[in-house]
Backbone and ligand atoms as CSV (ligand in chain L), in Angstrom:
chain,resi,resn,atom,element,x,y,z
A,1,UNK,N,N,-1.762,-38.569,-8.059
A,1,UNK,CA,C,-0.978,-38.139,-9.218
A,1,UNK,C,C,0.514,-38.278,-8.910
A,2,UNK,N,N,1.510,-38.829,-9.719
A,2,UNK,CA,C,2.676,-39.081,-9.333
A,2,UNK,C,C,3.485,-37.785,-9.648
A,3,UNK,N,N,4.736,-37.543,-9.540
A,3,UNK,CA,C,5.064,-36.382,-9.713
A,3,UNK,C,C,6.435,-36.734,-10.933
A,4,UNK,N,N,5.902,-36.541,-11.822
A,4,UNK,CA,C,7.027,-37.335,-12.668
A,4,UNK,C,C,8.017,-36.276,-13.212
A,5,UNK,N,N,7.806,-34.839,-13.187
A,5,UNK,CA,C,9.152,-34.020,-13.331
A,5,UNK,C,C,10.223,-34.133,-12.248
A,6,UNK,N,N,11.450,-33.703,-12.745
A,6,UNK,CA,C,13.089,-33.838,-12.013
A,6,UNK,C,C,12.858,-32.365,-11.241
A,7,UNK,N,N,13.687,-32.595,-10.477
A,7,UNK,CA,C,13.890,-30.927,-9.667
A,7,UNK,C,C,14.240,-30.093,-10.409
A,8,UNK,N,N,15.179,-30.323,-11.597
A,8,UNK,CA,C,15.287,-29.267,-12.581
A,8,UNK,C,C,14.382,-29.132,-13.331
A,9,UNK,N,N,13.827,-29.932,-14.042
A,9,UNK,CA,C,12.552,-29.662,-14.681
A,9,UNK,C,C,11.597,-28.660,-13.692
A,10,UNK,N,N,11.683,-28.716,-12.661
A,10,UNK,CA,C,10.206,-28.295,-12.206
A,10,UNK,C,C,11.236,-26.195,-12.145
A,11,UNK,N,N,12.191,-26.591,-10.921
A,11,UNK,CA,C,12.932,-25.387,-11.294
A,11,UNK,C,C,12.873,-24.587,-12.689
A,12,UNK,N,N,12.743,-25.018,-13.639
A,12,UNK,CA,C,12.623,-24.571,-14.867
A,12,UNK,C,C,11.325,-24.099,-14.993
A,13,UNK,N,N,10.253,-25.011,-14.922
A,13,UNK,CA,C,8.796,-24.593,-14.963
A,13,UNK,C,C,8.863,-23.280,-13.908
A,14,UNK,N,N,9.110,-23.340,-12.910
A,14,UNK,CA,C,8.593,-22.563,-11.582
A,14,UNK,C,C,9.331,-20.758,-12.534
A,15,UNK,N,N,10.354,-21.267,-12.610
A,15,UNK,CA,C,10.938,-19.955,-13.512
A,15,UNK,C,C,10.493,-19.103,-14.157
A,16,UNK,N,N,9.747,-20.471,-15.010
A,16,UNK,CA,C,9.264,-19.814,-16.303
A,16,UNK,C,C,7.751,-19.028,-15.927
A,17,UNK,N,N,6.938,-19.782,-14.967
A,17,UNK,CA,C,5.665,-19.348,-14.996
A,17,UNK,C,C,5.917,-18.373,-13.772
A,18,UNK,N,N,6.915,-17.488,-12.916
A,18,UNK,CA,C,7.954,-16.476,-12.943
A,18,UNK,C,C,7.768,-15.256,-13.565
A,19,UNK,N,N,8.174,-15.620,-14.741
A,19,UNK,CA,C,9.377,-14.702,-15.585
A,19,UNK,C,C,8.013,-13.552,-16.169
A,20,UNK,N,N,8.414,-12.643,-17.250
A,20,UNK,CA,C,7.931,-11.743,-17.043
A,20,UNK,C,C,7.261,-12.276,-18.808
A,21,UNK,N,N,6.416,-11.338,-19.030
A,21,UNK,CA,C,5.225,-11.331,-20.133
A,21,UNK,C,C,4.496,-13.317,-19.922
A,22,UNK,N,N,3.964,-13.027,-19.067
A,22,UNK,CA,C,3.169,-13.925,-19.058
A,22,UNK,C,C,2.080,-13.765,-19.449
A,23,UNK,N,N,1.585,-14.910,-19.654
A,23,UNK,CA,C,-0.196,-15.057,-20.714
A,23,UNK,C,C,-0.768,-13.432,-19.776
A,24,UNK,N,N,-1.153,-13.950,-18.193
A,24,UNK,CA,C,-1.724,-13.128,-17.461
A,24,UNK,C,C,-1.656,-11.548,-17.764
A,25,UNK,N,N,-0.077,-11.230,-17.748
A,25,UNK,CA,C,0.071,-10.105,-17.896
A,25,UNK,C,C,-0.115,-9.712,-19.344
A,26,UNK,N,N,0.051,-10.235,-20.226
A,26,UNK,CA,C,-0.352,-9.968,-21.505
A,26,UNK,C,C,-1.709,-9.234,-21.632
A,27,UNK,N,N,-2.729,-10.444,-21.050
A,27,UNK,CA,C,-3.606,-10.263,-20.801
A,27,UNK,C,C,-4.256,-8.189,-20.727
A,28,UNK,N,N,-3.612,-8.124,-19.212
A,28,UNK,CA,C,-3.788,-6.647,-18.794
A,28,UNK,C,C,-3.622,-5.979,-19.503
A,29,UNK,N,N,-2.230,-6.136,-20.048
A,29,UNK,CA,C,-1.616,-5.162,-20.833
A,29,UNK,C,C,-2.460,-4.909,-22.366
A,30,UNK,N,N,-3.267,-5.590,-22.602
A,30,UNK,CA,C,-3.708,-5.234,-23.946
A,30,UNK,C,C,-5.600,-4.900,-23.516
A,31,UNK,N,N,-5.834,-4.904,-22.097
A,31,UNK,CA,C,-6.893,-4.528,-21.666
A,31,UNK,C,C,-6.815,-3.030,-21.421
A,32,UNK,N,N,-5.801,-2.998,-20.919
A,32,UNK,CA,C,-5.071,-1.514,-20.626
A,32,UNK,C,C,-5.008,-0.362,-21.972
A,33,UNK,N,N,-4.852,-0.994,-22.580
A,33,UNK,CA,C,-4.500,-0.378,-24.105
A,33,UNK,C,C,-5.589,-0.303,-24.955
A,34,UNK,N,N,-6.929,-1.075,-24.808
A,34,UNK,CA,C,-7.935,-0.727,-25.219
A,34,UNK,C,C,-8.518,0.546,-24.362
A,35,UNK,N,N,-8.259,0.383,-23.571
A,35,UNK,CA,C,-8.554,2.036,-22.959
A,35,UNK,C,C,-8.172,2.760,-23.577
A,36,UNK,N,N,-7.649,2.872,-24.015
A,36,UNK,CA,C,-6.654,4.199,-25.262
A,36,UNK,C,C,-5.884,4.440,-24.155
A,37,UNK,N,N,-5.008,3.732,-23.032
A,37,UNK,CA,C,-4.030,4.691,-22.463
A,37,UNK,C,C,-2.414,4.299,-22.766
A,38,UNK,N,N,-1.798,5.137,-22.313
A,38,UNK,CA,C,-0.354,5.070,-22.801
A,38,UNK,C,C,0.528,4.207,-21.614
A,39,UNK,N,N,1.181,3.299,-21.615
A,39,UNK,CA,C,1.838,3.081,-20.444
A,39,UNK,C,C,2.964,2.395,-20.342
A,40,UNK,N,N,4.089,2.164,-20.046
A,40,UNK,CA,C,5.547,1.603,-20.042
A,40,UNK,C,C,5.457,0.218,-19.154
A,41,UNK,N,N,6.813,-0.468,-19.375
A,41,UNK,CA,C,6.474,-1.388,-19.069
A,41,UNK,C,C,7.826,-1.766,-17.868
A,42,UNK,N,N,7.691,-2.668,-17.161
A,42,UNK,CA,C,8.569,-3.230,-16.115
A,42,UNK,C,C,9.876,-2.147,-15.837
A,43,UNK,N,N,9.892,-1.183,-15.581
A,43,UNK,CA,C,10.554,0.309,-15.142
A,43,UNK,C,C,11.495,-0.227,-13.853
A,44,UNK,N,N,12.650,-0.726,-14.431
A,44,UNK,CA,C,13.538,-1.257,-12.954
A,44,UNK,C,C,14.127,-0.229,-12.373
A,45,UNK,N,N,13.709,1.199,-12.624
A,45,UNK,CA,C,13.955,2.313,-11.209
A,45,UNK,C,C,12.760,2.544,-10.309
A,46,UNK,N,N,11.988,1.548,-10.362
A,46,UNK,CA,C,10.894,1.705,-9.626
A,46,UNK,C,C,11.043,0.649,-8.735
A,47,UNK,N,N,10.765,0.601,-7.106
A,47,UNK,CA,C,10.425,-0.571,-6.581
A,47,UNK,C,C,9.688,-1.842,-6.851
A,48,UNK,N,N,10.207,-3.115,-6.897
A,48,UNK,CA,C,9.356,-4.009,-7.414
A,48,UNK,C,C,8.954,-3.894,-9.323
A,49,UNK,N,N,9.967,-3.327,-9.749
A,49,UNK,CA,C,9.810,-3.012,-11.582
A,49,UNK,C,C,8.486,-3.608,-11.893
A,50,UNK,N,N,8.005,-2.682,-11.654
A,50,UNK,CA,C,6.403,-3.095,-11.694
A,50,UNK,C,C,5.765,-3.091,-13.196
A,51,UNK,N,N,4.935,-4.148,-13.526
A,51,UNK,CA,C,4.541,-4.726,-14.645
A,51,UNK,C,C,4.438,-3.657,-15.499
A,52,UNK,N,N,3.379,-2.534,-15.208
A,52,UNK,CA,C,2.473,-1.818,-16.202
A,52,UNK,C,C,2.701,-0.429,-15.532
A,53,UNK,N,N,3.284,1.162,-15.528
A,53,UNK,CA,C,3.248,1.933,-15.026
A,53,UNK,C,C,2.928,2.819,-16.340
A,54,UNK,N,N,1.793,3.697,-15.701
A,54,UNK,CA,C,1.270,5.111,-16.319
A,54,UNK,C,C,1.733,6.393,-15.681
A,55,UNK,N,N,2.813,7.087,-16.094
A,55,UNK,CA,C,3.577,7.906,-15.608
A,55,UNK,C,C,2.624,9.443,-15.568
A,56,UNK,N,N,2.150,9.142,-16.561
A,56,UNK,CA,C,1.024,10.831,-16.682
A,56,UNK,C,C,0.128,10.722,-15.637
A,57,UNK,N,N,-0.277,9.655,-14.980
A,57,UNK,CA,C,-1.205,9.710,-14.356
A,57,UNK,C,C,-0.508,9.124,-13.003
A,58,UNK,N,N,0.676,8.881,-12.767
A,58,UNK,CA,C,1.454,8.304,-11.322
A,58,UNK,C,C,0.559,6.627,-11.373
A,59,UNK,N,N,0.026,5.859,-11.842
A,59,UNK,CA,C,-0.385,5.120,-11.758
A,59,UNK,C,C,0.394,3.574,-11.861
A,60,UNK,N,N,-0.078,2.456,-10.898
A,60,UNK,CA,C,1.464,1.624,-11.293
A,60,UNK,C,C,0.422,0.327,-11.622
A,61,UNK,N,N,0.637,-0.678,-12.426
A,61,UNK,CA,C,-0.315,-2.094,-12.159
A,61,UNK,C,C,0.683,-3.367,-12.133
A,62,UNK,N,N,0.277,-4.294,-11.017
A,62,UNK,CA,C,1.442,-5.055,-11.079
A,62,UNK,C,C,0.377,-6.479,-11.230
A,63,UNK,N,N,0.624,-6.945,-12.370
A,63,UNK,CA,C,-0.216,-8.749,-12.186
A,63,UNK,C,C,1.145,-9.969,-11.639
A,64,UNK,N,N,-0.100,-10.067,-9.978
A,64,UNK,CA,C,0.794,-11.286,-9.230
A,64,UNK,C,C,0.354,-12.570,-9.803
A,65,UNK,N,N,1.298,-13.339,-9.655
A,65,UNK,CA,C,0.741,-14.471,-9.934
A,65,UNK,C,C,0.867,-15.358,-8.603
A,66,UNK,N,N,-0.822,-15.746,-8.635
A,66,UNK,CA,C,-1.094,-16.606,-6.853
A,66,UNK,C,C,-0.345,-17.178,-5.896
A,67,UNK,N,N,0.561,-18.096,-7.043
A,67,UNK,CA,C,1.617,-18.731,-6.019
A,67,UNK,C,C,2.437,-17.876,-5.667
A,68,UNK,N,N,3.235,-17.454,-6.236
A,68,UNK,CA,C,4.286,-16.822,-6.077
A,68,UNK,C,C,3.869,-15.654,-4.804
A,69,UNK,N,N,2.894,-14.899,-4.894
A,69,UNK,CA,C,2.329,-13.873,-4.325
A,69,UNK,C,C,1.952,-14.121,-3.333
A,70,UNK,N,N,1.466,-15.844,-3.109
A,70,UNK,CA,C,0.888,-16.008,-2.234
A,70,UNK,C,C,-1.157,-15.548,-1.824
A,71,UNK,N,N,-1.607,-15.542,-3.330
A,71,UNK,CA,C,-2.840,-14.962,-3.110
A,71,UNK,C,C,-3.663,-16.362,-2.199
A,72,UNK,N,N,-4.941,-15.583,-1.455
A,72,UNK,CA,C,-5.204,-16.330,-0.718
A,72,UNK,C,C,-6.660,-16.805,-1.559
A,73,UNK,N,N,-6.537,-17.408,-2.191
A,73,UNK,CA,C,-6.965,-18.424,-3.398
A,73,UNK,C,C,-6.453,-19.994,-3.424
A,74,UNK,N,N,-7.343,-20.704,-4.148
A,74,UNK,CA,C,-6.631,-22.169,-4.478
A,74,UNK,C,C,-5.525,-22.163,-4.917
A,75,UNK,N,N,-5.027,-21.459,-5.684
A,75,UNK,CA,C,-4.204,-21.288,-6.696
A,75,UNK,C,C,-2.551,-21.001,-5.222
A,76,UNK,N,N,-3.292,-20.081,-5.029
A,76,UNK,CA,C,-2.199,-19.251,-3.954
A,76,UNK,C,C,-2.029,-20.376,-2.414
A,77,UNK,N,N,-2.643,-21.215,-2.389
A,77,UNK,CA,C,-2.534,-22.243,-1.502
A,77,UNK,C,C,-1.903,-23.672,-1.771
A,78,UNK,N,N,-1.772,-23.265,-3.144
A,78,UNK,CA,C,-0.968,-24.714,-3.550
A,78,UNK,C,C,0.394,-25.338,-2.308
A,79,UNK,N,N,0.939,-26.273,-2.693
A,79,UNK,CA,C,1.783,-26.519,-1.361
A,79,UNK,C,C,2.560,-27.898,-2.710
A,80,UNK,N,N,3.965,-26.947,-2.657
A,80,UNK,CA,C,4.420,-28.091,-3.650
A,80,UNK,C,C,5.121,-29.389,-3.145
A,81,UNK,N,N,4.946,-30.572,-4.038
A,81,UNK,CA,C,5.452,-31.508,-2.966
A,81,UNK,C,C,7.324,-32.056,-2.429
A,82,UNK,N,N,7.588,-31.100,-3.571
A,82,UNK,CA,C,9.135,-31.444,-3.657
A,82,UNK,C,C,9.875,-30.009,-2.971
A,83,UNK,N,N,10.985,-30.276,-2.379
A,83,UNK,CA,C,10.905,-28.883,-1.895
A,83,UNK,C,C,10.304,-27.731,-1.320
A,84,UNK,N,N,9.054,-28.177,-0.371
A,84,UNK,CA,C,8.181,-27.755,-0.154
A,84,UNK,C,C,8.820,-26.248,0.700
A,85,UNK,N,N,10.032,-26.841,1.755
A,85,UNK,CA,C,10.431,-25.654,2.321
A,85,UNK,C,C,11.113,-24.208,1.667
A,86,UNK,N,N,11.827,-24.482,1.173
A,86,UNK,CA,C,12.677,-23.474,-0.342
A,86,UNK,C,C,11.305,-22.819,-0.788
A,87,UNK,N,N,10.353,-23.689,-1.055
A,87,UNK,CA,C,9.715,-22.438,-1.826
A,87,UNK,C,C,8.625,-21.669,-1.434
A,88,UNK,N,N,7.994,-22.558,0.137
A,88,UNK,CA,C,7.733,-21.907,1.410
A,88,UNK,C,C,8.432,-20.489,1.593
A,89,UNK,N,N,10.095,-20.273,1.908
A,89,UNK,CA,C,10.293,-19.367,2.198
A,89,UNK,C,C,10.643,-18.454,1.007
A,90,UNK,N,N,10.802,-18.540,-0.052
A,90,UNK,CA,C,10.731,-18.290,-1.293
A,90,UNK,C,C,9.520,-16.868,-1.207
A,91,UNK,N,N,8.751,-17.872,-1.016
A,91,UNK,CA,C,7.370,-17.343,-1.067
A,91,UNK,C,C,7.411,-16.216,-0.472
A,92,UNK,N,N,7.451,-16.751,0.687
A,92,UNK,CA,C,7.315,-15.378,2.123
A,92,UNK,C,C,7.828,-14.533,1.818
A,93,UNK,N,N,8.968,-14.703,0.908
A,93,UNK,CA,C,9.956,-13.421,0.882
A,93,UNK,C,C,9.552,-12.941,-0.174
A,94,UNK,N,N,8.970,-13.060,-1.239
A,94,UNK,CA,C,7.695,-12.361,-2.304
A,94,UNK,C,C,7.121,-11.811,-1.426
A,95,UNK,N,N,6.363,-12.006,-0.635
A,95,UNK,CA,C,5.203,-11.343,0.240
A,95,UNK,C,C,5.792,-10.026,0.566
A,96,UNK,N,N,6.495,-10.383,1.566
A,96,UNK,CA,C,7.292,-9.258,2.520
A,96,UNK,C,C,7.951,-7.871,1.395
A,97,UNK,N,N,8.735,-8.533,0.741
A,97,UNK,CA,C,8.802,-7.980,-0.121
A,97,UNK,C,C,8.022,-6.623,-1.177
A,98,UNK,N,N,6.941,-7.775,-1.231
A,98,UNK,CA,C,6.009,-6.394,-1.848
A,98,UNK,C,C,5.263,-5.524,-1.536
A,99,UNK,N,N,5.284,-6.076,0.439
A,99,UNK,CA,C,4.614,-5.099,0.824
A,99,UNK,C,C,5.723,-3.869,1.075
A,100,UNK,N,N,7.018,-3.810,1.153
A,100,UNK,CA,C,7.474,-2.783,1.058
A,100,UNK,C,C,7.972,-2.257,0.005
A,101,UNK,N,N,7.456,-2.914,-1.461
A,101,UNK,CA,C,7.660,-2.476,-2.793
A,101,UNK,C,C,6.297,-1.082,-2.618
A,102,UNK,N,N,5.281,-2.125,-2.019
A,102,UNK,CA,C,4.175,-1.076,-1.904
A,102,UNK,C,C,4.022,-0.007,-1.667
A,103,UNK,N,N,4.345,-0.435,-0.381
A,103,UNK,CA,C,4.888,0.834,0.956
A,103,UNK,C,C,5.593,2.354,0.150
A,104,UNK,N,N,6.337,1.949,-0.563
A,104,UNK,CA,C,7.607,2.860,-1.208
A,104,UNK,C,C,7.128,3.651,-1.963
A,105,UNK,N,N,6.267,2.745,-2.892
A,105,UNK,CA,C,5.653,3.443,-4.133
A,105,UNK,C,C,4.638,4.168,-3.656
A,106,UNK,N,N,3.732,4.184,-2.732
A,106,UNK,CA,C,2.904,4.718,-2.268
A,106,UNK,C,C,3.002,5.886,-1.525
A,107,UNK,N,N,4.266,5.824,-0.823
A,107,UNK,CA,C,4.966,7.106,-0.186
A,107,UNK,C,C,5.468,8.231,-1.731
A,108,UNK,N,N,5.584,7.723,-2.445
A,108,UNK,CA,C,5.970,8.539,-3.531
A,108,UNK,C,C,4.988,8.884,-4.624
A,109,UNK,N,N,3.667,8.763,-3.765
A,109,UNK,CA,C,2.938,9.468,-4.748
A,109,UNK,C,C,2.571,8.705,-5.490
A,110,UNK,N,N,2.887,7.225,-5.599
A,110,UNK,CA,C,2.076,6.259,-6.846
A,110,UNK,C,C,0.586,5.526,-6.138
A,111,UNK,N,N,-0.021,5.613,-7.690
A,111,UNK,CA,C,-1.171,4.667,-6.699
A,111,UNK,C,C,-1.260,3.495,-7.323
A,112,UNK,N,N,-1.454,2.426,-6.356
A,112,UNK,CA,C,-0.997,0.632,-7.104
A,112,UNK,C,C,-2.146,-0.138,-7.010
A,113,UNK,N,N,-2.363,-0.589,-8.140
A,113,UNK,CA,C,-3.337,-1.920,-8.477
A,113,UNK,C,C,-2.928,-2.986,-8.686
A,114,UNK,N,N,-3.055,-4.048,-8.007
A,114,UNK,CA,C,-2.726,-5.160,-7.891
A,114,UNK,C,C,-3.792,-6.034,-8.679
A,115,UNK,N,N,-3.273,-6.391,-9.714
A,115,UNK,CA,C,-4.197,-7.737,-10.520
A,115,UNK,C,C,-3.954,-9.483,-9.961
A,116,UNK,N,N,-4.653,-10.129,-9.666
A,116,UNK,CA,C,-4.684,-11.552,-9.197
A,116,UNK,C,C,-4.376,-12.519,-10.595
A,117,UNK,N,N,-3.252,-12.849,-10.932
A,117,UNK,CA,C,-3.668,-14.429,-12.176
A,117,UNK,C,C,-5.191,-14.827,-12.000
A,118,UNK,N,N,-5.613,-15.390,-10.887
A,118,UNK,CA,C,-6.594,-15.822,-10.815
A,118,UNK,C,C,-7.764,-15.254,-11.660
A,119,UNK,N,N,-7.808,-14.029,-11.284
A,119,UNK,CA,C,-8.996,-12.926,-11.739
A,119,UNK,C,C,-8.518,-13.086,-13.147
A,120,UNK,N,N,-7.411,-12.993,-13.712
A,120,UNK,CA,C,-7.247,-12.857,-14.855
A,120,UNK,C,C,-8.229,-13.992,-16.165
A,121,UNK,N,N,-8.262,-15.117,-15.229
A,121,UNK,CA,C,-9.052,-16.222,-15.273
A,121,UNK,C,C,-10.556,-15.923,-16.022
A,122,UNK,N,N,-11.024,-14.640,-15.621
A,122,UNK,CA,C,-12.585,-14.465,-16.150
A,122,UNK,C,C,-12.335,-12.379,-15.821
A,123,UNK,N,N,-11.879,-12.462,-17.286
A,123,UNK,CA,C,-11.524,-10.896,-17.192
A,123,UNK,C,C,-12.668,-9.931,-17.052
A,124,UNK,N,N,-13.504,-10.460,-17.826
A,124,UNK,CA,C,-14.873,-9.423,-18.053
A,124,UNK,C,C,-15.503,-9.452,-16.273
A,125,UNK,N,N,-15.596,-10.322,-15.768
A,125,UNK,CA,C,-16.075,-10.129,-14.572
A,125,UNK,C,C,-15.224,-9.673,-13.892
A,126,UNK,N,N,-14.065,-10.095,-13.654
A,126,UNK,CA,C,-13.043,-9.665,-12.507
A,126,UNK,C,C,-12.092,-8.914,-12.218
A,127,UNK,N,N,-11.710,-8.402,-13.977
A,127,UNK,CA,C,-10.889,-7.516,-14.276
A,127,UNK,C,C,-11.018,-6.157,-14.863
A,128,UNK,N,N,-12.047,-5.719,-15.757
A,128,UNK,CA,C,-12.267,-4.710,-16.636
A,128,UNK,C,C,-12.478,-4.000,-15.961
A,129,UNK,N,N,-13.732,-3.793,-14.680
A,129,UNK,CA,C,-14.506,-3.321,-13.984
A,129,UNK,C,C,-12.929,-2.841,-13.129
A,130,UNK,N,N,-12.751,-3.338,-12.403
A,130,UNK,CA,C,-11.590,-2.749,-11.582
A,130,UNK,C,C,-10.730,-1.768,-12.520
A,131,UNK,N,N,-9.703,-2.165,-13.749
A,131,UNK,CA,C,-9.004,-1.281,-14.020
A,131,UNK,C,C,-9.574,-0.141,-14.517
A,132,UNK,N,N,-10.772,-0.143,-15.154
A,132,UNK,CA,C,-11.579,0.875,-15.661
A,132,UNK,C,C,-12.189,1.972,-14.325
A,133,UNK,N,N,-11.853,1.484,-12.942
A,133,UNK,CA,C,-12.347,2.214,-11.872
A,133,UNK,C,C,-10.855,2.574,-11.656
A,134,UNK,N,N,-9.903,2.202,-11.452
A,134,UNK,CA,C,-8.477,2.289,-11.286
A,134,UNK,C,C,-7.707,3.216,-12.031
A,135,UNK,N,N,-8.250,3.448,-13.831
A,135,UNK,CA,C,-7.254,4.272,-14.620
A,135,UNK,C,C,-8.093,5.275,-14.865
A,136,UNK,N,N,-9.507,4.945,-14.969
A,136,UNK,CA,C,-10.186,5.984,-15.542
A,136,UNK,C,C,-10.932,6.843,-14.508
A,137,UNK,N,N,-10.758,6.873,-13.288
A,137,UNK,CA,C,-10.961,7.512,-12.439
A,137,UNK,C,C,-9.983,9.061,-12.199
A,138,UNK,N,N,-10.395,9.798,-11.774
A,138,UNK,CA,C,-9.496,11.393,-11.642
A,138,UNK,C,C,-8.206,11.573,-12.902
A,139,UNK,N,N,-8.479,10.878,-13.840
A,139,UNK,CA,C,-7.632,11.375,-14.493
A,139,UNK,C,C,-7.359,12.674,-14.765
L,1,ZN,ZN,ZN,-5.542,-16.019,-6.898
């Protein structure tokens, strides 16, 4: 396959599939809400302004997306061909990153669910079951 986008073009793509209300997270967010629960959204006084937070219940949900996150999936193994190093360390520094987004929130009493893009992929199997053990648990 040839690679026929410009570095800006792709910079642009990489951005965009990035940026925040993505399909994925959409996704959650209206899975979430068929639960009947209440919940806010990307809270930038929180570490890592995490996607989906339920404050009544300290609860936080953040949907990674593979690459970026680095999930250890196909998806999360991609290896781009332009710039491969930049977004190598790019990457890493997502990682590192969230594990002390984690770390933080967790010291403070939040408890965090991490959703995969991937999973998002086949919700009824991979997703419902988890958040429904995740929100609707000790409430
Ligand atoms: Zn994945």
């Amino acid at each position: 396959m040839t690679d026929v986008h410009t570095r800006e073009q792709r910079s642009y793509n990489m951005s965009r599939i990035k940026g925040k209300d993505t399909k994925p997270e959409l996704i959650v967010r209206s899975l979430v809400h068929q639960m009947g629960l209440r919940f806010r959204l990307h809270r930038k006084d929180l570490p890592g302004k995490p996607d989906i937070v339920l404050p009544r219940h300290n609860k936080i949900i953040f949907v990674h997306g593979c690459f970026w996150h680095m999930h250890r999936c196909r998806y999360g193994r991609v290896k781009p061909k332009t710039n491969a190093e930049f977004w190598q360390e790019k990457r890493e520094g997502n990682v590192a990153r969230d594990r002390r987004n984690l770390k933080a929130l967790r010291a403070d009493g939040w408890q965090v669910l991490v959703i995969w893009e991937c999973w998002v992929r086949e919700p009824e199997k991979k997703v419902v079951g988890r958040l429904e053990k995740f929100l609707l648990e000790n409430l």
